[in-house]
LUMZAPA-918016 format. One line per field, with one value per residue (C-alpha): chain; residue in one letter; x, y, z. Coordinates in nm, 4 decimals. Each point is the difference from the previous one (the first is absolute). Example, Ala and Ser with C-alpha at 12.3 -4.5 7.8 and 13.67 -1.06 7.14 Angstrom:
// residues 2
c = A	A
r = A	S
u = 1.2300	0.1370
v = -0.4500	0.3440
w = 0.7800	-0.0660
END
This chain:
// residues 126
c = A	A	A	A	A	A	A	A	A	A	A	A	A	A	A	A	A	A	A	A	A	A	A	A	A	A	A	A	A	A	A	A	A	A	A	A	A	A	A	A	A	A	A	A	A	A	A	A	A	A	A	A	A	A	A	A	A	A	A	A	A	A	A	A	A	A	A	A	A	A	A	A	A	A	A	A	A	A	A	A	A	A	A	A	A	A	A	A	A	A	A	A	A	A	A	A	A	A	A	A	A	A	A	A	A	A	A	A	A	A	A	A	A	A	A	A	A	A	A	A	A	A	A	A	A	A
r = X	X	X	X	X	X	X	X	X	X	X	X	X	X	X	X	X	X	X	X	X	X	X	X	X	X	X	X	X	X	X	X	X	X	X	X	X	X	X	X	X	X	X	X	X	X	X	X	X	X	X	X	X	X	X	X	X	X	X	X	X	X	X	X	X	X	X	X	X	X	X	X	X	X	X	X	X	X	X	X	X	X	X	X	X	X	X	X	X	X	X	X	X	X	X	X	X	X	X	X	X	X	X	X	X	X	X	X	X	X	X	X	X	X	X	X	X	X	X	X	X	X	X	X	X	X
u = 0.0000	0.1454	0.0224	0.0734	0.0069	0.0822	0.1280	0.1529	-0.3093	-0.1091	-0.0269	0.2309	0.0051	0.0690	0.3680	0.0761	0.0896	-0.1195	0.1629	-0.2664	0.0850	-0.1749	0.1022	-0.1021	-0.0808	-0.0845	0.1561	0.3477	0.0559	0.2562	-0.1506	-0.2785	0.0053	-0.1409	-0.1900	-0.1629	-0.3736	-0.1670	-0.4013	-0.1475	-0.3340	-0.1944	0.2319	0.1806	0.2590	0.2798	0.3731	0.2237	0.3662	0.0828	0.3378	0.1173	0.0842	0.4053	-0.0489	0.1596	-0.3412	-0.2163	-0.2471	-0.2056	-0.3039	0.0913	-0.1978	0.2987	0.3142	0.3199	-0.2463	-0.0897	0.3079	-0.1493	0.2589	-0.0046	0.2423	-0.0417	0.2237	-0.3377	-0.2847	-0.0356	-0.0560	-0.0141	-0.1612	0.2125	-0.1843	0.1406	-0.1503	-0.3245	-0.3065	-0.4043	-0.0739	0.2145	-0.2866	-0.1578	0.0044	0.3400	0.0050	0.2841	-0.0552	0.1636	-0.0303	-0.1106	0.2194	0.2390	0.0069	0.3314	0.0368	-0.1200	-0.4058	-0.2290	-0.3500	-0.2071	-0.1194	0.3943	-0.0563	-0.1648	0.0602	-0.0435	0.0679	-0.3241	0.1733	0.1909	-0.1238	0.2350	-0.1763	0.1902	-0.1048	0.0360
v = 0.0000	0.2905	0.3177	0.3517	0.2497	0.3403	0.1953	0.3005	0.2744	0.2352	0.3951	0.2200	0.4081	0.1298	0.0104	-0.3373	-0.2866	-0.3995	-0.3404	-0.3080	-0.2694	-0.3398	-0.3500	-0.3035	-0.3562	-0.2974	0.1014	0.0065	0.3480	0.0642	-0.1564	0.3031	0.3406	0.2031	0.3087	0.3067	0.1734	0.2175	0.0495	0.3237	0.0175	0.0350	-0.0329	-0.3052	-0.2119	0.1709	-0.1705	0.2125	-0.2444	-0.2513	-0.2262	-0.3107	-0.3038	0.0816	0.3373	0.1206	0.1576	0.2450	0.2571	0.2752	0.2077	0.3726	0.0794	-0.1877	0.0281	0.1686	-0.1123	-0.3421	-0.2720	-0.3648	-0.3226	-0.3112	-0.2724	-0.3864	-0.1652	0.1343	0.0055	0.3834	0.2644	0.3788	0.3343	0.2754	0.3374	0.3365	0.3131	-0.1455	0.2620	-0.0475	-0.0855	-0.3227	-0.1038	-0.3344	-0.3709	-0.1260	-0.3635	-0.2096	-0.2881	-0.2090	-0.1559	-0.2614	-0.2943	0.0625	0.4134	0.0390	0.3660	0.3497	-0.0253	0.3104	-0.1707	-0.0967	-0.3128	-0.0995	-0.0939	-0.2968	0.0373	0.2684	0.1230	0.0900	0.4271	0.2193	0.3497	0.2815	0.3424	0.3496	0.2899	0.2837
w = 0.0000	-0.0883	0.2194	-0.0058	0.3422	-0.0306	0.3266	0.0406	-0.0714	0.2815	0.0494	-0.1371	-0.0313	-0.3590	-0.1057	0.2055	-0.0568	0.0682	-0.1740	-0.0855	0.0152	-0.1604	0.0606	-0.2310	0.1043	-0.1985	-0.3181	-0.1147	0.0423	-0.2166	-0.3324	-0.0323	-0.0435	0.2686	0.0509	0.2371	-0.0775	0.1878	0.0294	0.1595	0.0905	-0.3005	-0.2353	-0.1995	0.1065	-0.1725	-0.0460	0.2182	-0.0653	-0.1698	0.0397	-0.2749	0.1591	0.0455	0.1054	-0.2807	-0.1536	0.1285	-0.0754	0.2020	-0.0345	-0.1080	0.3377	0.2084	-0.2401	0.1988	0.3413	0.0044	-0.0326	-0.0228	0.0805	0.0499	0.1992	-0.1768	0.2860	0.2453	-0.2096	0.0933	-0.2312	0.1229	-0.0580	0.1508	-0.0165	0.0291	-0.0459	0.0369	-0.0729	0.1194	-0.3471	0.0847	0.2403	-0.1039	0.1135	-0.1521	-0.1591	-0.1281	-0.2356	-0.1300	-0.4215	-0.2116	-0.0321	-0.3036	0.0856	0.0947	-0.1456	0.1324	-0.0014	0.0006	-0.0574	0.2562	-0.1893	-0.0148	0.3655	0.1687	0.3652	0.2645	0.3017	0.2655	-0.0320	0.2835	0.0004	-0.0469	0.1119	-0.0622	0.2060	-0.1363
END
């Protein structure tokens, strides 16, 4: 059964800074691709990161570009979201997921993706 838990979210004021975090079970980690999105209320669950399966790739949103830095480390089945500079537009519920088998690039479609983690809410206060 595979698993994904997100940790890391809380309250931060505006020009902070917090670091997800999202560990993987059941899967072998290092085969997929891997990926953050964000969902605020009302709106769609957006692709905030995205990381290849080497670490070697990755791509941002323009929103986070020069703010967000996403990692990940294959020997602990961890990947990271370290973010700086964060802003109260940042605030949503942040999700990492994880891809399809045979997805081992950079993925920035939601339907590239077949499991999820439950979320960890980041709020900014302005």
């Amino acid at each position: 059964q595979v698993q994904l838990v997100e940790s890391g979210g809380g309250l931060v004021q505006a020009g902070g800074s917090l670091r997800l975090s999202c560990t993987v079970s059941g899967r072998t980690f290092s085969r997929h691709a891997m990926g953050w999105f964000r969902q605020a209320p009302g709106k769609e669950r957006d692709i905030v990161a995205a990381i290849s399966w080497s670490g070697s790739s990755t791509y941002y949103a323009d929103s986070v570009k020069g703010r967000f830095t996403i990692s990940r480390d294959n020997a602990k089945n961890l990947m990271y979201l370290q973010m700086n500079s964060l802003k109260p537009e940042d605030t949503a519920v942040y999700y990492c997921a994880t891809t399809r088998p045979f997805k081992p690039a950079v993925t920035t479609t939601r339907d590239g993706y077949d499991y999820w983690g439950q979320g960890t809410q980041v709020t900014v206060s302005s």
